[in-house]
N, C-alpha and C positions, 0 to 999 in steps of 0.2 A: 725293445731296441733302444741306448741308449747312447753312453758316450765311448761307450765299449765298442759300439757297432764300428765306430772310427779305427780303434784298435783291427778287430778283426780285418776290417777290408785290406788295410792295408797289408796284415799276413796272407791273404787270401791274393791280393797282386802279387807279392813276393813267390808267392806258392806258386801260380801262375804263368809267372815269368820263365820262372826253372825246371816246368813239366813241357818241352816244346818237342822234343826228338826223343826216342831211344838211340841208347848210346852202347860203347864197346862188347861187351857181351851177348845184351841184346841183339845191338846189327848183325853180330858174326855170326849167331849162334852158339859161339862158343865165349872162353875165355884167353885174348890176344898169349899167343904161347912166347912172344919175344917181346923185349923192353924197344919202347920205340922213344927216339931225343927228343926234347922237351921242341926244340925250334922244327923240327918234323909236322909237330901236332902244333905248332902255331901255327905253320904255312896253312895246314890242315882246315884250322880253325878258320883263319882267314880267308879261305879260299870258301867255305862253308857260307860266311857272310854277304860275301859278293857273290855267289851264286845266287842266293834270295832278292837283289835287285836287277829290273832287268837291265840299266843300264849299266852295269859293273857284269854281265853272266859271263861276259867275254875274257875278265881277267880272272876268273877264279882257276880257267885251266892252267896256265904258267906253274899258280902257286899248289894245285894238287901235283902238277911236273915234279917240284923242284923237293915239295915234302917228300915224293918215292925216291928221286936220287941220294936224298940224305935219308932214308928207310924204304930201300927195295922192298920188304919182307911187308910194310906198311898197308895191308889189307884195307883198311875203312879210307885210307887216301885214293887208293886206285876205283874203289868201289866211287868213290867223289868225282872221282877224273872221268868215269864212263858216263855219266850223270851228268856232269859237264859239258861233255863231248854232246852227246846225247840232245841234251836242251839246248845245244846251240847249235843243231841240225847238220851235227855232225855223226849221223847214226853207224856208218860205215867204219868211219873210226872207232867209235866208242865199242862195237862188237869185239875184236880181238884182247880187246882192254876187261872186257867186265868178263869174257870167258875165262880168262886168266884168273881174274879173281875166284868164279867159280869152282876154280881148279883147287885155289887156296884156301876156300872157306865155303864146300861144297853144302854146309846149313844155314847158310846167311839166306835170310828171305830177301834180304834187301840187295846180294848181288843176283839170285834169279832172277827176282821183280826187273830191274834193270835191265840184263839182259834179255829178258821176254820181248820189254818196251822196243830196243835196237831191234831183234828180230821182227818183229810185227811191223816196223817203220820199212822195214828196206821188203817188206811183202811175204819173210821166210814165215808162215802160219804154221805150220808143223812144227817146228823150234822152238816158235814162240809158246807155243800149245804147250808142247812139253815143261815149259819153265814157268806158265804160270801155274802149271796143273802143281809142280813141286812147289811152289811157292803156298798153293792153299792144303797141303799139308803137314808145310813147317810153320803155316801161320794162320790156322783154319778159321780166328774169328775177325782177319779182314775183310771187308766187306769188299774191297778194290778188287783186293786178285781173282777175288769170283765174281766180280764185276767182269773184270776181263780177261777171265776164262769162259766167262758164257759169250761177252761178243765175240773172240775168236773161232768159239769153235763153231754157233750159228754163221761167220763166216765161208767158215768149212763147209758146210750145210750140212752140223751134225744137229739137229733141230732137240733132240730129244735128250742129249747131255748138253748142250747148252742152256734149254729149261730149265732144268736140274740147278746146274749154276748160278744163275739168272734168277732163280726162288731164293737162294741159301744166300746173295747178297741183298734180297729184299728182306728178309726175315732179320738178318745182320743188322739190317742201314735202313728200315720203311720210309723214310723218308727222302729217301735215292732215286732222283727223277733219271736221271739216267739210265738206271736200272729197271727202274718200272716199264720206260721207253721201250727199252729193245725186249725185256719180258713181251711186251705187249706183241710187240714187232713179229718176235722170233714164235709165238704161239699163234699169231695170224699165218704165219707161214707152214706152219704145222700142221693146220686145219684147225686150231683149237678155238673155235671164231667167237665162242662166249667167253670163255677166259680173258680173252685178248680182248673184248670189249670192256670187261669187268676193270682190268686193271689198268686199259687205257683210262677209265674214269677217275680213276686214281692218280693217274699221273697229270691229267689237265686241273683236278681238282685242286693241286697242290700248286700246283704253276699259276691256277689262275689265281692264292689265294694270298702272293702277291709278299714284300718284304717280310712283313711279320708275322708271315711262316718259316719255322728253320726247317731248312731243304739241304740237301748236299747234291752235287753231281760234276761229275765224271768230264774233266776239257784236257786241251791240249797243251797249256803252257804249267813250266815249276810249278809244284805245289797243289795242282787240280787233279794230282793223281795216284792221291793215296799216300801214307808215311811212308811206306817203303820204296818211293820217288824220292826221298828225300835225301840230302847230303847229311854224313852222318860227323858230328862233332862229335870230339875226342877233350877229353875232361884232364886239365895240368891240374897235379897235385900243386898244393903251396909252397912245399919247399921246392918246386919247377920254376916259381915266377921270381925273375931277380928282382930283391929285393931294392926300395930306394929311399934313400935317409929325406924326411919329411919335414919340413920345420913347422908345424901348426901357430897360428898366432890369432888366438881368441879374444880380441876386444871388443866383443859386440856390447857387455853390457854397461861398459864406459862410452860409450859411442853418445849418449845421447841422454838428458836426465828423463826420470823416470815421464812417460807419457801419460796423462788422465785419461781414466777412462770416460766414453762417453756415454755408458750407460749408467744409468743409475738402478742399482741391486738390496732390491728389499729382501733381506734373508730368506725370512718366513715362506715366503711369496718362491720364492727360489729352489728352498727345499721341499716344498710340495712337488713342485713340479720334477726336478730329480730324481723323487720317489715313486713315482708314479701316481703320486695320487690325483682322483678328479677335479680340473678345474673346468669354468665356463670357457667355452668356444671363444667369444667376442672378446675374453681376458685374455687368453693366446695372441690373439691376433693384434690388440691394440699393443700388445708389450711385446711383439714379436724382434723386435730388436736386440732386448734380453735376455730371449728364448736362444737366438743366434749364437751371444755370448758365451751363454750358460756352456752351449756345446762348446765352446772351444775354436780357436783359428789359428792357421797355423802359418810357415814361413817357407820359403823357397829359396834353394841357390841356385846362380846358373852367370855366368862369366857374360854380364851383357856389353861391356866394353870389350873384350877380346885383347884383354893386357896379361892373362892368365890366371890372374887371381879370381877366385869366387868371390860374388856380391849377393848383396841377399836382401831379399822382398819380406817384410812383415806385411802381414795380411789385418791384423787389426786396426793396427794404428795408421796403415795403407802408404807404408813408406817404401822406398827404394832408398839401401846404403850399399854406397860405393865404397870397395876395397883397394887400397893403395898401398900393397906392400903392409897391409897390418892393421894402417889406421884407415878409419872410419867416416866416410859424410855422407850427410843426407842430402840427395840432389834428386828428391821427390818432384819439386815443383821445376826446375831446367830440368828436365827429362819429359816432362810434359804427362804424370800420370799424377792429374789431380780431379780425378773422380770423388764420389763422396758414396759410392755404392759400401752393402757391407758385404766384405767379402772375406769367405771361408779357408779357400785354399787356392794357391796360384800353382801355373805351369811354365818352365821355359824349354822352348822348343822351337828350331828354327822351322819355322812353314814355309817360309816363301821362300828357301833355300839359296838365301843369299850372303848365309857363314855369320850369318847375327844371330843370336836366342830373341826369339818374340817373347811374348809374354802373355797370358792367357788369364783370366782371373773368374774364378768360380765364386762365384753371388747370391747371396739369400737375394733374389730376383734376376733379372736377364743378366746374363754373364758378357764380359769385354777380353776384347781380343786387340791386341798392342801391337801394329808391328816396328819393329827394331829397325829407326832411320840410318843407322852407322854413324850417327853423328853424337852420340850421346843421350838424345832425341827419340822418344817414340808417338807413333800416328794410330790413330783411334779406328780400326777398319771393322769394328763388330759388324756393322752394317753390309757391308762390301763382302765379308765373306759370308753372312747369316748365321753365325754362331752363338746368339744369343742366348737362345734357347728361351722355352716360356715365362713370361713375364712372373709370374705368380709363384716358381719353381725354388728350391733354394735347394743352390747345388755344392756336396761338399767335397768332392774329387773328382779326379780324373788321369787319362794320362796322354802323352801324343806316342803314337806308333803309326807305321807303314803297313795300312790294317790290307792294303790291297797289293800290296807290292810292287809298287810303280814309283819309288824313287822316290813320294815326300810321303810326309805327314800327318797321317788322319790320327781324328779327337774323340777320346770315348769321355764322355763324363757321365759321373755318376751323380746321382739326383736323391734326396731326402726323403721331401713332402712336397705339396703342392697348398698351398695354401689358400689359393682360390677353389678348392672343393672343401667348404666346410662341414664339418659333419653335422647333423641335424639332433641329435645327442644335447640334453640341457648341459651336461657332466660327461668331459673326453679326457682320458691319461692322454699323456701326449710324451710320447709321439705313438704308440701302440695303438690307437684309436683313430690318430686325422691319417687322412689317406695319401699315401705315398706317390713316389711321379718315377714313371719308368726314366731308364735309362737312357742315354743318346751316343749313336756313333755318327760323328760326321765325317763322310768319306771328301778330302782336300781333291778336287775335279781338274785344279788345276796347280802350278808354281803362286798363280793371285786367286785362290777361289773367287768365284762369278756370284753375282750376289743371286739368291735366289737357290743356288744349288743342295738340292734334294740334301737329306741323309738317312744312313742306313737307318733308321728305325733305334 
């Protein structure tokens, strides 16, 4: 692992970002047999976005509306709109809507899945019954739909095909407490009272073993109910997106004369380490400043005045340059970010969703968290929200996303080494040898995180 590792992760986020849904073919089963307008599959699009916060679910129905009016024929919109309806405990409604779609794209898992869920809500179990049962097998290796084709039909009080069920999404998904659940449930009702104890232990065992076990299971709101719950985006070609004349204006590397560096870099010394080869532990550690270096730091843009223009965060020399129309200044120190940490790579992300970019700065040691006064101005809250993360840690990414879906910001960073676990090793390559520091998601508790608040592991 070396400087490359920086290369990959960041394909590896990119890669990440763009595997979220199955999309047209997929959803339908088939391939969409009509051209649907480009501003159709925007509403689409859009409607898709605000359906995944809960405070926007309410406006994504309008916009799946108004994409069908401008593409009646627009299957993955109406399959959006039942969905819509749906999650916004509108189940009554959304039944006439997603049966239509059924009508239309009678191999979509994801318009039965759908209408299963409407059925099941307004008490129709026979219906429901029927459409999850088609659903697991047009889609036999989800673990959901046999999820909830065994609780409906153990609702039923079919005991002994709902087992059946009930097994085929534990084998799917083992780690489905949900599933384990009503396994357990639906075989104590059966008489199967050793079973049912067996795999009740299984499911407490997992439950009690607490965050950093990955678990899945089975709820009632967006998103806790399998991908074929999901709203389905629809993909604009390039020549779709109108195009807009750009003026770029690159003066970063006149901005400012060249900065000295503050490490000083013994070759020799330098390329061992590069290569891998062995050096002393205590030599790491005493020249870890240069070790920092060696890897590399990078820069971030992110519009922290809100005049439109992108500014941008050097991470090495630990500057903030403001953008004005083109040219350049450094208002590191009136900005109030004059820390002397060394820091790897930054974030801007508005947390406290007040329409400013914060700013986030990931550290060979505890990481800081900026927030964005609106005044030019930023305020030091690492503390206040606990995002430091361990002293000893040197962290070289991350990202901010909405990992829970409640309208702000959770922080994933990603973590190198640890440096406070030395190895005991006379002669360590480095970094293949000193021991690595897991990873961190901090889930944002509130609009100001509370200081002290947990995170995800």
């Amino acid at each position: 692992m070396g400087r490359r590792w920086f290369i990959a992760l960041g394909a590896l986020l990119l890669w990440i970002g763009g595997c979220r849904r199955p999309e047209g073919p997929t959803a339908l089963g088939r391939r969409p047999e009509r051209v649907v307008p480009a501003e159709a599959r925007r509403l689409n699009n859009l409607g898709v976005a605000m359906l995944d916060v809960e405070r926007t679910r309410r406006e994504a129905i309008p916009l799946f509306q108004e994409a069908l009016k401008r593409a009646p024929h627009f299957v993955e919109a109406r399959i959006n709109l039942g969905l819509a309806l749906f999650f916004n405990q509108r189940a009554a409604e959304a039944v006439p809507v997603l049966e239509q779609a059924v009508r239309e794209a009678p191999f979509s898992p994801h318009a039965h899945y759908a209408l299963a869920h409407a059925y099941r809500a307004l008490g129709r179990t026979e219906e429901a019954l029927e459409h999850f049962r088609q659903v697991t097998e047009l889609a036999p290796q989800d673990s959901y739909a046999w999820y909830y084709y065994g609780v409906s039909l153990s609702r039923a009080h079919r005991f002994q095909e709902s087992i059946q069920a009930l097994r085929k999404a534990v084998e799917l998904d083992p780690v489905n407490v949900s599933a384990l659940y009503n396994l357990a449930q639906t075989l104590g009702r059966a008489g199967q009272r050793e079973e049912a104890a067996r795999v009740m232990e299984r499911f407490v065992a997992l439950k009690e073993a607490g965050e950093g076990t990955m678990t899945t299971e089975a709820g009632l709101s967006y998103l806790e109910q399998g991908p074929y719950a999901e709203a389905i985006p629809v993909v604009l070609s390039p020549e779709e997106v109108p195009p807009r004349r750009v003026q770029a204006r690159w003066a970063v590397a006149q901005t400012f004369a060249p900065v000295p560096t503050e490490v000083k870099r013994e070759g020799a010394w330098a390329e061992r380490v590069l290569r891998g080869e062995p050096v002393a532990p205590e030599e790491l550690l005493s020249r870890r400043a240069e070790v920092v270096a060696l890897w590399g730091q990078g820069v971030a843009w992110g519009d922290y005045d809100n005049d439109g223009d992108p500014d941008l965060y050097l991470c090495a020399p630990r500057r903030l340059l403001r953008n004005d129309g083109g040219k350049w200044t450094d208002v590191t120190s009136q900005a109030g970010l004059t820390h002397r940490d060394r820091t790897t790579a930054a974030l801007w992300g508005d947390f406290d969703d007040d329409r400013d970019e914060d700013l986030y700065l990931l550290n060979d040691g505890p990481n800081r968290l900026y927030r964005n006064n609106g005044d030019g101005t930023f305020t030091d809250v690492t503390q206040e929200a606990g995002v430091a993360g361990p002293p000893q840690v040197w962290s070289v990414g991350g990202a901010w996303a909405d990992v829970d879906h409640d309208g702000d910001l959770d922080l994933y960073v990603c973590n190198y080494v640890d440096w406070g676990e030395r190895p005991q090793a006379p002669q360590v390559r480095f970094p293949q040898d000193w021991p690595g520091a897991p990873n961190l998601l901090f889930r944002n508790r509130a609009i100001h995180p509370q200081p002290g608040a947990p995170s995800a592991g």
